[in-house]
N, C-alpha and C positions, 0 to 999 in steps of 0.2 A: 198163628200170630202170638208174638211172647209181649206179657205186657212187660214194659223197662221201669226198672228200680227209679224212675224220675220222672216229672213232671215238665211238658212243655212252657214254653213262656207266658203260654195266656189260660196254664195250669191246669192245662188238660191231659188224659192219656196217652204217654205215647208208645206204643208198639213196633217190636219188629217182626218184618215179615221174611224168614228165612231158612232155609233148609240145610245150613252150613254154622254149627252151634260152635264153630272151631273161627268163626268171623272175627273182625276186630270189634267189634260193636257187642258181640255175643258175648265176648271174653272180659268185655270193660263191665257191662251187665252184672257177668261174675261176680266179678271182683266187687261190684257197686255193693250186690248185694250180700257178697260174706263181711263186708265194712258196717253195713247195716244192721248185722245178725250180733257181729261180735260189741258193735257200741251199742246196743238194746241192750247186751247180757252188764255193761258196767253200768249203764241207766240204770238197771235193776236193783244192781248190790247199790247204788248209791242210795237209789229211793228207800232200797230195806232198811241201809244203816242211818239215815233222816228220820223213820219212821219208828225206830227201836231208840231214836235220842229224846228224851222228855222234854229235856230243854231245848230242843230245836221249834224256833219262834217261826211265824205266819211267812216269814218271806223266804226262810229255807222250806218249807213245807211246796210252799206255791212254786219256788224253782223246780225241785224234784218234780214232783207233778206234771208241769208243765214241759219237764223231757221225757218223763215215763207217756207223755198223751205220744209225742211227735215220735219216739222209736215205734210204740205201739203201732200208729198209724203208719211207719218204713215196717215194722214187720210182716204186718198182713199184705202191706204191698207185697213183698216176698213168696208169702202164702199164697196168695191168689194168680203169681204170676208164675209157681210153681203149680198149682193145679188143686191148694187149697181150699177155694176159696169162687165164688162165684160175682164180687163186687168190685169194682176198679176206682173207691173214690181217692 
């Protein structure tokens, strides 16, 4: 069972169950998650360069932030459904 880069509607885990990694489903997955990987890494640099600004006031701070939690939590989605990772929240 692969856990998928997304969340059901009533925000649960959803899984696929398949032995054909060349699926459409398998492939969109893919793709889900190198979108995921690559917008984590510019979450990153943003948060770094927010955090390297002296003058960047309380509501740029809390933006940053508040996208560095949400890729974080698409990242290890990633990891654990790559074989990282033992937790599916």
């Amino acid at each position: 069972m692969r856990l998928l880069p997304w969340t059901g509607a009533d925000g649960k885990a959803c899984y696929l169950s398949t032995d054909d990694p060349h699926s459409h489903l398998s492939l969109l997955a893919d793709d889900v998650e190198a979108a995921s990987l690559d917008s984590a890494e510019q979450v990153l640099a943003g948060a770094k360069a927010v955090l390297e600004d002296a003058k960047a006031g309380e509501r740029a701070v809390r933006f940053a932030l508040t996208r560095a939690v949400e890729s974080l939590g698409d990242v290890l989605r990633v990891a654990i459904s790559r074989g990282g990772g033992t937790s599916a929240r």
